[in-house]
N, CA, C and O of each residue as an XYZ file, in Angstrom:
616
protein
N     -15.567     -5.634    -14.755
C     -14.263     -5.383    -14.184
C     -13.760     -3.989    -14.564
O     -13.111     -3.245    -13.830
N     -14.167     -3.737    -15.863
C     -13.719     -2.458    -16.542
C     -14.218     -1.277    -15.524
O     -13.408     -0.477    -15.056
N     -15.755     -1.224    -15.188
C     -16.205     -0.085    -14.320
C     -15.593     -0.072    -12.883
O     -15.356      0.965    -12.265
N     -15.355     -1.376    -12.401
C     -14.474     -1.521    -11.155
C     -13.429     -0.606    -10.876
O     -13.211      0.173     -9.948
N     -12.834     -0.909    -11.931
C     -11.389     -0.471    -12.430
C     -11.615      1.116    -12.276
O     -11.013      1.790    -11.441
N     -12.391      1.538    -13.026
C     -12.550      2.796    -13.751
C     -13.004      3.675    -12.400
O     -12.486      4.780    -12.238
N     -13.863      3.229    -11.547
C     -14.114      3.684    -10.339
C     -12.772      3.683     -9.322
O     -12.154      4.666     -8.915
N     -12.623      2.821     -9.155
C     -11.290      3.171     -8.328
C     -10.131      4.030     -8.465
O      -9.411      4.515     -7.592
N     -10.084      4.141     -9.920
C      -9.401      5.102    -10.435
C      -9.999      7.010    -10.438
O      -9.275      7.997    -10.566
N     -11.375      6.974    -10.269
C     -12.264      8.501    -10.357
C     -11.718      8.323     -8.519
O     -10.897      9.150     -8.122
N     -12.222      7.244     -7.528
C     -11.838      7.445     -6.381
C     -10.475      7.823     -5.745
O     -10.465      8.299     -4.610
N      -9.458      7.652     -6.353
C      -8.268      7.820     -6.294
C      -8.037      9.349     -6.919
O      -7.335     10.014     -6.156
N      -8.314      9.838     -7.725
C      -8.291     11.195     -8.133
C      -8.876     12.247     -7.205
O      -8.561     13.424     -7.023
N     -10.153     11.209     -6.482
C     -10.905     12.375     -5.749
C     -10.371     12.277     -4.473
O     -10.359     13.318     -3.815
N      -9.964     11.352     -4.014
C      -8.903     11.432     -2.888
C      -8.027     11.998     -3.084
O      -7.720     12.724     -2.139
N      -7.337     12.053     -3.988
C      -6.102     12.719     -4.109
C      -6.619     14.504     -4.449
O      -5.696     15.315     -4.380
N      -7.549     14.873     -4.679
C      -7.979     16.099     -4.567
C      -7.851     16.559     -3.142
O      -7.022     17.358     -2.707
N      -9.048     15.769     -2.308
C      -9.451     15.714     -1.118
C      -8.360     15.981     -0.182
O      -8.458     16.875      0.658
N      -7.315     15.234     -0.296
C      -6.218     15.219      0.713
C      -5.334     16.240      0.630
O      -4.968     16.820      1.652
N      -4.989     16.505     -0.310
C      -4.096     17.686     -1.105
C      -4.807     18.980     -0.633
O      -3.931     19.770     -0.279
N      -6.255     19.605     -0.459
C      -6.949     20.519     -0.324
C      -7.373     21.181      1.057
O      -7.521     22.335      1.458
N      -7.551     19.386      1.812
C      -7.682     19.303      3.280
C      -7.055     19.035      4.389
O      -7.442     19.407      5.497
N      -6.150     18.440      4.190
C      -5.024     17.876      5.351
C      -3.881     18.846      4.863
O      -3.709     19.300      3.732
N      -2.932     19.102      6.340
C      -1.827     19.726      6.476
C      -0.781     18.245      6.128
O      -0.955     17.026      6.148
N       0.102     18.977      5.885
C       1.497     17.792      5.658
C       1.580     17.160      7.171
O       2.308     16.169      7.108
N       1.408     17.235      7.651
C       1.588     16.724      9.256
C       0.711     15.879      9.417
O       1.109     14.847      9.957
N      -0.496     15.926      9.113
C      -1.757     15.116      8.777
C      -1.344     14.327      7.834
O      -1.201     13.204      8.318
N      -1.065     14.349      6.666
C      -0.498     13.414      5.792
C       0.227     12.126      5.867
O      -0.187     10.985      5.662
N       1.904     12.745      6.350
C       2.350     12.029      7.113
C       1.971     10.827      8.332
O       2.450      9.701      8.466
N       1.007     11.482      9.084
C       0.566     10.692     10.288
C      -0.370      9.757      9.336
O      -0.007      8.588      9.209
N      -1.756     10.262      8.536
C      -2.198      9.279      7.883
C      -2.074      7.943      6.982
O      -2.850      6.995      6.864
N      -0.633      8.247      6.301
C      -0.024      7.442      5.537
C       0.771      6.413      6.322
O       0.861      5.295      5.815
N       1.334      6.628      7.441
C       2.286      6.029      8.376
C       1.183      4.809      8.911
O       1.343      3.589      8.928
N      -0.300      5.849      9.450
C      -1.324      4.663     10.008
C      -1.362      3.543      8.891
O      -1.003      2.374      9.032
N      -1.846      4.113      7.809
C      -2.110      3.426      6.164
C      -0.656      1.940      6.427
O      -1.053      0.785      6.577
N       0.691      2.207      6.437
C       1.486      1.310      6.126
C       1.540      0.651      7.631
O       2.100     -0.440      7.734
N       1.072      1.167      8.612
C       0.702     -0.308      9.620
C       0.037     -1.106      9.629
O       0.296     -2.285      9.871
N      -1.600     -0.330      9.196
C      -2.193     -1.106      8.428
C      -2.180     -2.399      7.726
O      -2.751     -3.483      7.845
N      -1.272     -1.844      6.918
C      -0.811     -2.948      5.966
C       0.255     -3.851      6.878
O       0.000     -5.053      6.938
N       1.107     -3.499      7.395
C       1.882     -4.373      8.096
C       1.211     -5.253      9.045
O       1.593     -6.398      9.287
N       0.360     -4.777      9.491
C      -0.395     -5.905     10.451
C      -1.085     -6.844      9.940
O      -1.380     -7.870     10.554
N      -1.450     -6.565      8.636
C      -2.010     -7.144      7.798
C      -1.460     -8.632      7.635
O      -1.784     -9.765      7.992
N      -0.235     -7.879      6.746
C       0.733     -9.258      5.859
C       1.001     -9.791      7.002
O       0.907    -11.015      6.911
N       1.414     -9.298      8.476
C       1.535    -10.123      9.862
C       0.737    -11.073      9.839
O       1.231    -12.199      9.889
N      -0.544    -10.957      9.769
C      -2.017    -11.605      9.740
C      -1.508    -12.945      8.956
O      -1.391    -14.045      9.496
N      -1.226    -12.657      7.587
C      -1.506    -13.479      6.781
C       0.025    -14.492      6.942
O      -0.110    -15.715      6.970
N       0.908    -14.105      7.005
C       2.208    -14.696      7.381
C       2.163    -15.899      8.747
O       2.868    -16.908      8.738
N       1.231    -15.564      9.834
C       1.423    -15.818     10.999
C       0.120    -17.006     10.244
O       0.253    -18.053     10.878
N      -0.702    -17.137      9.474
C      -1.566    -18.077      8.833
C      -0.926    -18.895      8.109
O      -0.835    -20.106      8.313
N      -0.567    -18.437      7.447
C       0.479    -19.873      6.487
C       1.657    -20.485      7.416
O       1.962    -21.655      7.187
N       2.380    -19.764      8.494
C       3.027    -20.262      9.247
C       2.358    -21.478     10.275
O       2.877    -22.528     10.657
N       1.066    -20.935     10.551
C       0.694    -22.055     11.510
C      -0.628    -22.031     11.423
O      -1.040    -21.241     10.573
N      -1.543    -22.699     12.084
C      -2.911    -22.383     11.721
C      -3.618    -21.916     10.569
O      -3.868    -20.714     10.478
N      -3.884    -22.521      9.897
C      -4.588    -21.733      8.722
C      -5.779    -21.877      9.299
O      -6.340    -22.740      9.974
N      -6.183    -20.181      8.609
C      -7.538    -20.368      8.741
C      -8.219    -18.914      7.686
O      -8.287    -17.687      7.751
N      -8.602    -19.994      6.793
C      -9.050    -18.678      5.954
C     -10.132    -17.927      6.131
O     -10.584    -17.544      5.051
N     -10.525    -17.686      6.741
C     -11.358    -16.282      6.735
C     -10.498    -15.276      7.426
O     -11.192    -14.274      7.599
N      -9.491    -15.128      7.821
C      -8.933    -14.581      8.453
C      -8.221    -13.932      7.595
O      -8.233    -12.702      7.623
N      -7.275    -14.791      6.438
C      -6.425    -14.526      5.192
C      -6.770    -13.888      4.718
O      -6.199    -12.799      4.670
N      -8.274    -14.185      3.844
C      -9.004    -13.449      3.288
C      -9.336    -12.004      3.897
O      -8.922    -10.991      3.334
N      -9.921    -11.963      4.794
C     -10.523    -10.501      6.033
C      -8.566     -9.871      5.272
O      -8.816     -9.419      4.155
N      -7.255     -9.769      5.492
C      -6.402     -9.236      5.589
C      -6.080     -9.106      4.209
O      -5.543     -8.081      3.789
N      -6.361    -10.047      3.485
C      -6.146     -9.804      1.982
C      -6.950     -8.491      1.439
O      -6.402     -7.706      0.666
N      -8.108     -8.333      1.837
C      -8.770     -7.770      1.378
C      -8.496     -5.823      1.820
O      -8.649     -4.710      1.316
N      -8.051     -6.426      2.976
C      -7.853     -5.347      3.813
C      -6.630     -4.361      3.078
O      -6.593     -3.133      3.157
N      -5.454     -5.406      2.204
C      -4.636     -4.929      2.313
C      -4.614     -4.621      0.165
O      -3.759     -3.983     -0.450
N      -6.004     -5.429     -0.502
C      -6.279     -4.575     -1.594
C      -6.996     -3.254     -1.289
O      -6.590     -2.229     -1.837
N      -7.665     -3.230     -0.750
C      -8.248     -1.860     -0.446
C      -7.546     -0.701     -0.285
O      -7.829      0.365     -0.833
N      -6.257     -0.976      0.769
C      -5.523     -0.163      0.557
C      -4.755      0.429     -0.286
O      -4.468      1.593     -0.564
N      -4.367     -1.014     -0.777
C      -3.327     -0.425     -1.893
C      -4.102      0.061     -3.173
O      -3.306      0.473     -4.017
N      -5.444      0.137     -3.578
C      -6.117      0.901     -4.054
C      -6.862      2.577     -3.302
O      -7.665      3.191     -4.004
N      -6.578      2.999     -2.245
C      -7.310      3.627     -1.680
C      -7.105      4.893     -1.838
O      -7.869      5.669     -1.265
N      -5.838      5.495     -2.796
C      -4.844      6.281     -3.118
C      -4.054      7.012     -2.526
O      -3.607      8.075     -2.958
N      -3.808      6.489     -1.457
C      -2.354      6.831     -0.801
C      -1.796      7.706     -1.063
O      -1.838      8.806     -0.512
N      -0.766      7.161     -2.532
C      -0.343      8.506     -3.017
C      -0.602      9.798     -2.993
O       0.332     10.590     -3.118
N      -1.442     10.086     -2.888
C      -1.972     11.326     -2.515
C      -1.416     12.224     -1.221
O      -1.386     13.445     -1.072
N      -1.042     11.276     -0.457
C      -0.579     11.268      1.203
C       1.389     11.700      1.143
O       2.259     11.912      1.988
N       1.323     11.651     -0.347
C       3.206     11.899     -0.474
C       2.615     13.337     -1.113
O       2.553     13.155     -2.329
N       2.287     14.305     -0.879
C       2.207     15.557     -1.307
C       3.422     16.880     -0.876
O       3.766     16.922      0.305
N       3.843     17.600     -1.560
C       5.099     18.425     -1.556
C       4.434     18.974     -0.170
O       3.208     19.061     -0.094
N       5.288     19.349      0.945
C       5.382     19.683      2.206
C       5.507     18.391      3.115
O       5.426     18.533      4.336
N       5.704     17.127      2.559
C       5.335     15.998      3.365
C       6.881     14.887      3.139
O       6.959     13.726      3.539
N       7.975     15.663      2.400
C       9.294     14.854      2.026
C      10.021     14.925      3.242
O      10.893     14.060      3.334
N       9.889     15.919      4.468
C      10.778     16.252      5.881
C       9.816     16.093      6.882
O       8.615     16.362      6.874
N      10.587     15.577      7.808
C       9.587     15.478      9.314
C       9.016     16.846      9.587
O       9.583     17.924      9.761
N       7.499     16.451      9.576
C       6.646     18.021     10.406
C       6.112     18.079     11.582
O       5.325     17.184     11.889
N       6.392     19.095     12.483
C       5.830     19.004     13.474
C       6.392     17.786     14.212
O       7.576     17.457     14.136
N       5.238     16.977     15.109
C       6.111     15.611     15.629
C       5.772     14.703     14.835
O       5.822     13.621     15.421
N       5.385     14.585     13.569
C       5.394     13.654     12.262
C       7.127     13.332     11.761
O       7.840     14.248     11.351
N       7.615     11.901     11.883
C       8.781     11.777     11.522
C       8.421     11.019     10.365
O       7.474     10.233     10.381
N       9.125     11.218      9.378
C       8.921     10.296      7.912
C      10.370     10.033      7.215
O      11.332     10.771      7.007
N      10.084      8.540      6.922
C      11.433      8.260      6.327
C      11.462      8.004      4.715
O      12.270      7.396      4.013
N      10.486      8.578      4.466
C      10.931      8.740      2.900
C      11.890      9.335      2.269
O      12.227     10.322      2.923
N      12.500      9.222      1.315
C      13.413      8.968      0.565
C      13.452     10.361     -0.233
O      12.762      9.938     -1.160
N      13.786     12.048     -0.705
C      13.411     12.792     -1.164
C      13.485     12.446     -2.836
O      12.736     13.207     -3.449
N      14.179     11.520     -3.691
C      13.718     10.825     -4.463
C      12.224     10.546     -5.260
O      11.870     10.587     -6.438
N      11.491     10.214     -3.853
C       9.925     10.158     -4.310
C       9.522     11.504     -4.842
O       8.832     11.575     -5.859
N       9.802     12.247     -4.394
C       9.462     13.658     -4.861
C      10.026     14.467     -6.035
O       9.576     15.545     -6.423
N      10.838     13.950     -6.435
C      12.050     14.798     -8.123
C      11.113     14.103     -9.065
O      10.740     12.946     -8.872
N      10.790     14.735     -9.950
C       9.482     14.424    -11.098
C      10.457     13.240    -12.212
O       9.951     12.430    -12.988
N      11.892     13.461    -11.983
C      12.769     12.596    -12.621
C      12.515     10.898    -12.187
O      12.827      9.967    -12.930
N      11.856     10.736    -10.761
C      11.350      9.026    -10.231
C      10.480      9.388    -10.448
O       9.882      9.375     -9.372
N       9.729      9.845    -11.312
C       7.877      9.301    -11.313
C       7.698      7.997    -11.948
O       6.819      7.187    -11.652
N       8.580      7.858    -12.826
C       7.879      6.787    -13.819
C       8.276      5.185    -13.028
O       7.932      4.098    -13.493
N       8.986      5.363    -11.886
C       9.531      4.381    -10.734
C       8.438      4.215    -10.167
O       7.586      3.333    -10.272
N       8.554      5.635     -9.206
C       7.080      5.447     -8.260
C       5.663      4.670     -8.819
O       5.010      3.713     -8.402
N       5.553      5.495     -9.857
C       4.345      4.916    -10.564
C       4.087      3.518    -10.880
O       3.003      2.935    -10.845
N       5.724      2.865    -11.330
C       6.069      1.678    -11.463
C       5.791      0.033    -10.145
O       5.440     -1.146    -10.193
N       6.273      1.133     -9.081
C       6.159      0.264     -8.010
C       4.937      0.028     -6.983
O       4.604     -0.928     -6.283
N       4.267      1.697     -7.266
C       3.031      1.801     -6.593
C       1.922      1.316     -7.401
O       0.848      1.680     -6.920
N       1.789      0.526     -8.604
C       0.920     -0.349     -9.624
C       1.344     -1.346     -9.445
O       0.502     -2.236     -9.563
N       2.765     -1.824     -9.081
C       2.495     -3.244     -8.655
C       2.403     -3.725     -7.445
O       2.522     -4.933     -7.244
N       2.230     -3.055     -6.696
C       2.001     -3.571     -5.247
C       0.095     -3.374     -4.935
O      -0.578     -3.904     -4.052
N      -0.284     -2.541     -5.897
C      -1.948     -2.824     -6.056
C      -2.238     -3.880     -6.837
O      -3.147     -4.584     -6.398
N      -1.756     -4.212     -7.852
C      -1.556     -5.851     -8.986
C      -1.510     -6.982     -8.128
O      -2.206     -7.994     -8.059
N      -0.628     -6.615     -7.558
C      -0.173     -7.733     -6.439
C      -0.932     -8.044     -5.186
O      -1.185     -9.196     -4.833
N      -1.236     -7.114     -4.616
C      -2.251     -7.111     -3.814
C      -3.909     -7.342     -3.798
O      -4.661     -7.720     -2.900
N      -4.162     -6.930     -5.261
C      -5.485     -7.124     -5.654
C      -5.740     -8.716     -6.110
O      -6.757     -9.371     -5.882
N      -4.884     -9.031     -6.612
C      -4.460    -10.776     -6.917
C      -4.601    -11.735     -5.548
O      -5.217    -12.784     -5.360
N      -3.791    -10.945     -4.709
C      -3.627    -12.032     -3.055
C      -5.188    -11.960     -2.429
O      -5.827    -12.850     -1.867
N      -5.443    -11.025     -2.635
C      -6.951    -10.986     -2.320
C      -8.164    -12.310     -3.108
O      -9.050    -13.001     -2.606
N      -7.608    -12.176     -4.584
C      -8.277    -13.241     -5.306
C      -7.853    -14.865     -5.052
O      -8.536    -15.886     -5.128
N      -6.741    -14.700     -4.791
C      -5.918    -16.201     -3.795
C      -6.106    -16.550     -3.171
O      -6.081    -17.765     -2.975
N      -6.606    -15.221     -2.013
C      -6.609    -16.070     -0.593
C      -8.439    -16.680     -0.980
O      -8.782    -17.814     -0.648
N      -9.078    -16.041     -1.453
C     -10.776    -16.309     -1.654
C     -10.329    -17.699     -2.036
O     -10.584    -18.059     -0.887
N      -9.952    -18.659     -2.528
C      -9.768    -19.780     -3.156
C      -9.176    -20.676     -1.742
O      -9.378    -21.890     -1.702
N      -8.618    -20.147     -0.883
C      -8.330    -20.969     -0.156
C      -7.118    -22.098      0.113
O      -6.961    -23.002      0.934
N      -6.228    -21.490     -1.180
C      -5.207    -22.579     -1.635
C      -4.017    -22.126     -0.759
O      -3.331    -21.129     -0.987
N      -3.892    -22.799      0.052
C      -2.419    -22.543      0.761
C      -1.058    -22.323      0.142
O      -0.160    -21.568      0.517
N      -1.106    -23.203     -0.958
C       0.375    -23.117     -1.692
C      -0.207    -21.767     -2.380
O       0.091    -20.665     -1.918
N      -0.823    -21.872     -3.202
C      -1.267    -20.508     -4.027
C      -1.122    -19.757     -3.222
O      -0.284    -18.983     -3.686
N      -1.542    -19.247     -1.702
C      -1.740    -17.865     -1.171
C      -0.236    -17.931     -0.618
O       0.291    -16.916     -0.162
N       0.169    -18.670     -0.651
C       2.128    -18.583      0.216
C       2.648    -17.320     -1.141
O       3.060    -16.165     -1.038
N       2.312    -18.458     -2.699
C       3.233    -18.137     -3.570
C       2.745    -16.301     -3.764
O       3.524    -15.390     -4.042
N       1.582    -16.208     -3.572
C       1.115    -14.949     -4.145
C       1.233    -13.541     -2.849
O       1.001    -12.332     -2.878
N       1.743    -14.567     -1.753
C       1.705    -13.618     -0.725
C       3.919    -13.392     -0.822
O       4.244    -12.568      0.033
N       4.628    -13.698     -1.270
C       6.066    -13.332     -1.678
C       5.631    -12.321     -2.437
O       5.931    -11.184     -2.070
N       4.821    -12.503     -3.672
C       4.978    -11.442     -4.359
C       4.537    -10.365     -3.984
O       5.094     -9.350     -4.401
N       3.577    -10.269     -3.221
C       2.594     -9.108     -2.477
C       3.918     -8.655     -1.854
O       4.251     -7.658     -2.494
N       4.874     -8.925     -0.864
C       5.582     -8.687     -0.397
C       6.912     -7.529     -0.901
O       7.496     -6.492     -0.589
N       6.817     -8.807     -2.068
C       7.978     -8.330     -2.834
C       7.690     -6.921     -3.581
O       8.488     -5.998     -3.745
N       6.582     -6.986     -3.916
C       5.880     -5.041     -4.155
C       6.486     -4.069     -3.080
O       7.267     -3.123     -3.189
N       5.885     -4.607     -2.059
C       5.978     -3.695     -0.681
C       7.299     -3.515     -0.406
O       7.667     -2.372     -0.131
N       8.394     -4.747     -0.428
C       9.952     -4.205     -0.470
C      10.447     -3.553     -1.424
O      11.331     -2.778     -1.057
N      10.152     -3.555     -2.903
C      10.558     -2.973     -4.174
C      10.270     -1.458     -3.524
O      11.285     -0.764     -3.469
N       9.071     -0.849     -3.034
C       9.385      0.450     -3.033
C       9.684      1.084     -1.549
O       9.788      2.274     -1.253
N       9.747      0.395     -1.048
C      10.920      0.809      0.573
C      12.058      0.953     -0.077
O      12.580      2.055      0.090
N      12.915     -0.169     -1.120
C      14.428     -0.357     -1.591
C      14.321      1.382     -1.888
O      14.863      2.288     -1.255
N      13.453      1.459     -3.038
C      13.706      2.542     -3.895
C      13.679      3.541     -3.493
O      14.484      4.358     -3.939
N      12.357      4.087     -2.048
C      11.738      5.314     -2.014
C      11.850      5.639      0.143
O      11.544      6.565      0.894
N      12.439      4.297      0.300
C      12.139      4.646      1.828
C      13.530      4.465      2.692
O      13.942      3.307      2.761
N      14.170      5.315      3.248
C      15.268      5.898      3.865
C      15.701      4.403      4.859
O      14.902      3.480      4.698
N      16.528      4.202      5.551
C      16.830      3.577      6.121
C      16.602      3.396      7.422
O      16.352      4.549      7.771
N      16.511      2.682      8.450
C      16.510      3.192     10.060
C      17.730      4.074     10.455
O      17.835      4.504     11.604
């Protein structure tokens, strides 16, 4: 688990090199925006399963979908030129995310929504409906904790 760990973490650095070096803020933006539909279609997936039909391979396929992401380092994708709409990239982040004074927030909220997510992934594999309901609030509740904090309003 330790090398797991430890890899995802060298991958996340090297993404976060990668993106920072190669993509324009406009690119960023657009990539990260795909990244959180991603995910939204996702938890759709899995919501619209516990609501009716279960059927786990499906849970699972979105669980997984949606640890990956939240390991995939993203963060990287909030890079300085990327706090104001560019180009026809509109972004509603919060300029907050960006004052070195919220890091220890960001950091806070963007570790538990990979915790959380990497867990729903291990839930849904089990197949337990009550388990993947209870573990899919909290997955959730990651994903609202840093909209509250870091993402602007409509």
């Amino acid at each position: 688990m330790k090398k797991i760990i430890a890899a995802l973490v060298i991958a996340g650095l090297a993404s976060a090199s990668f993106a920072q070096q190669s993509l324009k803020p406009e690119e960023m933006i657009k990539i990260r925006k795909a990244n959180m539909t991603v995910q939204a279609w996702n938890m759709g997936k899995i919501k619209a399963n516990l609501d009716g039909n279960f059927n786990k391979e499906q849970v699972i396929a979105a669980a997984n979908v949606l640890a990956a992401t939240a390991n995939s380092g993203t963060g990287a994708l909030f890079a300085p030129g990327t706090d104001k709409d560019v180009g026809d990239q509109k972004t509603r982040v919060k300029p907050e995310l960006f004052d070195p004074a919220h890091k220890a927030k960001l950091s806070e909220v963007g570790m538990a929504f990979g915790k959380e997510a990497n867990e729903l992934a291990k839930v849904a594999a089990t197949g337990d409906v009550a388990a993947i309901k209870a573990q899919f609030g909290k997955t959730g509740g990651a994903c609202k904790a840093c909209h509250d904090e870091f993402r602007q309003k409509d």
